[in-house]
C-alpha positions as CSV (number, residue, x, y, z in Angstrom):
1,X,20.9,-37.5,131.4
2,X,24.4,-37.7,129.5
3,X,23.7,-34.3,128.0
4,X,22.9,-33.0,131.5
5,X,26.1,-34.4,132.9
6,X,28.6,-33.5,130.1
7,X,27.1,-29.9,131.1
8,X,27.7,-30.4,134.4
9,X,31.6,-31.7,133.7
10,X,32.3,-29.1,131.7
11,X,31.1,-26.5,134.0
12,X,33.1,-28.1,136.8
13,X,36.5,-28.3,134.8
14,X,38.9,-25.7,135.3
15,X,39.2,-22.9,133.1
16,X,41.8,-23.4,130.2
17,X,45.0,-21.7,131.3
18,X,45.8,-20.5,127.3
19,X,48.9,-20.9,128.4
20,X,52.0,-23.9,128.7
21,X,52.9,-24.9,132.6
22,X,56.2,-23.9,133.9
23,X,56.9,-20.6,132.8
24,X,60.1,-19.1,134.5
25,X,60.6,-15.7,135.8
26,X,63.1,-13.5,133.6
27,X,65.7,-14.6,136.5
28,X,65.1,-17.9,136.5
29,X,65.5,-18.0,132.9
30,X,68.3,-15.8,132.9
31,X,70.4,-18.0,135.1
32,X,69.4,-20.9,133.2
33,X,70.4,-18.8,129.8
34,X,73.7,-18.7,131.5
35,X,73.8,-22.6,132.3
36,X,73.2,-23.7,129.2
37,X,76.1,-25.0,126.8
38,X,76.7,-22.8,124.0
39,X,78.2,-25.4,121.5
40,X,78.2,-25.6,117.2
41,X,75.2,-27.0,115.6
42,X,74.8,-30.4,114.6
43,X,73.5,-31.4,111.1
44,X,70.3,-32.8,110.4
45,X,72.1,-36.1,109.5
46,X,69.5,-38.8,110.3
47,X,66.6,-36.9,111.2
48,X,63.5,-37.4,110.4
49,X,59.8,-37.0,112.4
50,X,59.2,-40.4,113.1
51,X,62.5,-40.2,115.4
52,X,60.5,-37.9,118.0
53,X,56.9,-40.1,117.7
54,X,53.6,-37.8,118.3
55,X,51.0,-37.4,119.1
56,X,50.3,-40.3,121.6
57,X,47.5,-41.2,123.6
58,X,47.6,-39.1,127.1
59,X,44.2,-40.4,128.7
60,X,41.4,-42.4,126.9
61,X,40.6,-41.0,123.6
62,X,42.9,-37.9,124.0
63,X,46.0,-37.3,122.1
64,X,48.7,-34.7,123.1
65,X,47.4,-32.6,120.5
66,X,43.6,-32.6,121.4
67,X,45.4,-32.2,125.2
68,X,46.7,-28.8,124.6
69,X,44.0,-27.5,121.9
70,X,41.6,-28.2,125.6
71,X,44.3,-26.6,127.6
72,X,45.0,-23.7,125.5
73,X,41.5,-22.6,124.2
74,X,38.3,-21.5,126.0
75,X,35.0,-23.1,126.0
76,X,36.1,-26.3,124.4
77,X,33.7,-28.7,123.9
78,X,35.4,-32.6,122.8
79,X,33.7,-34.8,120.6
80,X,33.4,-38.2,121.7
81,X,36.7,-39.2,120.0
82,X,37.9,-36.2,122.0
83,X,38.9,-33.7,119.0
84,X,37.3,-30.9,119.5
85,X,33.5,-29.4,117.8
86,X,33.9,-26.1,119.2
87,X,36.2,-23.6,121.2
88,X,37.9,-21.2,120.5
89,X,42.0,-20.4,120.6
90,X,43.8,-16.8,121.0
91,X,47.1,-17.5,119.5
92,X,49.8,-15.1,121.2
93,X,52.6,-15.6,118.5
94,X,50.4,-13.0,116.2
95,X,46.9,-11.6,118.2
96,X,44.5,-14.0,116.3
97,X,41.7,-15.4,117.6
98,X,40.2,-18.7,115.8
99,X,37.0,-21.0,116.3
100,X,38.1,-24.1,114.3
101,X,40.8,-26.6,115.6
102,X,41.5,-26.7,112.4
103,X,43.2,-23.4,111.9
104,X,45.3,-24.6,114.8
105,X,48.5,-26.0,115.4
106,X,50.3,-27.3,118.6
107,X,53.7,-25.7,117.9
108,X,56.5,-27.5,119.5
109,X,58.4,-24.4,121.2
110,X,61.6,-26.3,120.4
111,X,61.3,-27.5,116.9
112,X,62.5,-31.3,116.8
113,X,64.8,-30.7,114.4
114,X,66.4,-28.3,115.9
115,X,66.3,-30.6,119.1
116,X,67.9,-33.2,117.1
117,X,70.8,-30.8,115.8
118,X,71.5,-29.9,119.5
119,X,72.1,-33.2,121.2
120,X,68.5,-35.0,120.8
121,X,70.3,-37.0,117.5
122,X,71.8,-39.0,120.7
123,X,69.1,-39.8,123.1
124,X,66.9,-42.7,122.6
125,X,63.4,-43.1,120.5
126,X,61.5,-43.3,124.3
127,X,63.5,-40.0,125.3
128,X,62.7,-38.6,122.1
129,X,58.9,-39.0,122.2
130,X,58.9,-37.8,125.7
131,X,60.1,-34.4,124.6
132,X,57.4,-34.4,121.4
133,X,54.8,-34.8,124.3
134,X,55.9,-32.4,126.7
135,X,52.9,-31.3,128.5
136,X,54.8,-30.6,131.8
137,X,57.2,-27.7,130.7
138,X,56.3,-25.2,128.1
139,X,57.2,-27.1,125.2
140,X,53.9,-27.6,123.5
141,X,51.3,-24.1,122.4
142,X,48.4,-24.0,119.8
143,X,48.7,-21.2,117.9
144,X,48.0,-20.4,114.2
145,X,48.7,-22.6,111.5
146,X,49.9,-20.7,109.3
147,X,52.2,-19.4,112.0
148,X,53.8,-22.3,113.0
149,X,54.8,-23.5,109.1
150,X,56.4,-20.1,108.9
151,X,58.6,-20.6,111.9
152,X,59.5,-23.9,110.7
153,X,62.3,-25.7,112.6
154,X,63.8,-22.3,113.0
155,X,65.4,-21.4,116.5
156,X,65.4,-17.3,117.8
157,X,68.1,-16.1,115.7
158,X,66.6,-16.8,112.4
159,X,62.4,-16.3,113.5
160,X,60.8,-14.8,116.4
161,X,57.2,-14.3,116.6
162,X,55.6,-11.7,114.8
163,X,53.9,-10.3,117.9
164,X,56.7,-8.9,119.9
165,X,54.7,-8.5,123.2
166,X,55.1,-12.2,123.3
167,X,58.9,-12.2,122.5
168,X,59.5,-12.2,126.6
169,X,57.3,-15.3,127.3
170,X,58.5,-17.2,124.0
171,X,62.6,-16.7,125.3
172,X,61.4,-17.7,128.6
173,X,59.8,-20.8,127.3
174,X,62.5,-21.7,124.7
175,X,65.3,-21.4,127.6
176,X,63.5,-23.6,129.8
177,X,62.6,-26.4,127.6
178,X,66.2,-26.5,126.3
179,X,67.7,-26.2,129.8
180,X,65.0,-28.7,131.2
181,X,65.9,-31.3,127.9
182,X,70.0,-30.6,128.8
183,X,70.1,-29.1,125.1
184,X,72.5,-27.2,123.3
185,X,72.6,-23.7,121.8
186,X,74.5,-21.7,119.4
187,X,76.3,-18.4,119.9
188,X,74.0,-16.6,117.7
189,X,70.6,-18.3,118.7
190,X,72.1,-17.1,122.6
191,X,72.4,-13.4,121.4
192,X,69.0,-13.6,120.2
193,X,67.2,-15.1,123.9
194,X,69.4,-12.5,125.5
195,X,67.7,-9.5,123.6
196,X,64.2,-11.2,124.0
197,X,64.4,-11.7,127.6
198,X,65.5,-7.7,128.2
199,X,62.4,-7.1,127.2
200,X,60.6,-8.9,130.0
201,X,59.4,-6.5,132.8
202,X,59.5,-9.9,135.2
């Protein structure tokens, strides 16, 4: 009976969206490109991974984590602690297509350091955890491991991803979660979004 109705649940679910909510247009994003402060970087003074605490508990056994590896692959099935046995996740940062959560991180679009260096240094621990959890603006993608410890906490001027199809959708998403968060940006890191979002078509 529980096999029958974990089935049934999963059939019922809707289909992963292999993709973060929120997304602008290239004009929203432009116009919120333009809105955003262009100030000096901070330093990495005080900062540390424990300042931004993840991943926490989003409903029963789920972590953010497990959240978006279920959002962002296709057929995933949860264990009963809810991490994943099987799925499978296209990561659009580089074209590869993986079937162990394992070879899969949830990248956080805006590193947290780089957060911290542009204003996050200042908000409090509970503001600090919400951005690390961001499931409601595009702040949070699985892609590959490997991937994501390349980028690092490295914003647009210094690492893009090595797919440049994506390049559009990850200036789009960077500008919104900075512009949503009321973060800042550097002159250089500004240049870069602006040559990613000419690409976009939309």
């Amino acid at each position: 009976m529980s096999a029958a109705a974990l089935t049934l649940t999963v059939t019922l679910a809707a289909p992963a969206s292999a993709t973060p909510p929120n997304i602008p247009s290239k004009s929203t994003a432009q116009a919120e490109l333009n809105a955003l402060t262009v100030a000096a970087e901070g330093s990495t003074t005080g900062y540390s991974r424990e300042a931004f605490p993840h991943w926490i508990t989003i409903s029963g056994t789920c972590n953010t984590r497990e959240t978006v590896l279920k959002r962002d692959g296709s057929n995933v099935v949860p264990g009963s602690d809810c991490y994943p046995t099987s799925g499978r996740w296209y990561s659009p940062y580089d074209g590869a297509t993986w079937s162990a959560a394992s070879d899969v991180d949830i990248d956080h679009v805006v590193p947290l350091a780089e957060a911290w260096r542009s204003g996050a240094n200042s908000w409090t621990t509970s503001k600090r955890q919400s951005f690390a959890n961001d499931l409601t603006y595009p702040q949070l993608i699985a892609v590959t491991d490997d991937v994501n410890q390349a980028k690092g906490d490295k914003d647009p001027a210094a690492w893009k991803p090595p797919r440049s199809a994506y390049h559009c959708t990850y200036a789009k998403m960077w500008v919104r979660s900075k512009y949503h968060w009321g973060l800042t940006l550097q002159s250089a890191e500004k240049s870069a979004l602006q040559s990613m979002l000419n690409t976009c078509a939309s």
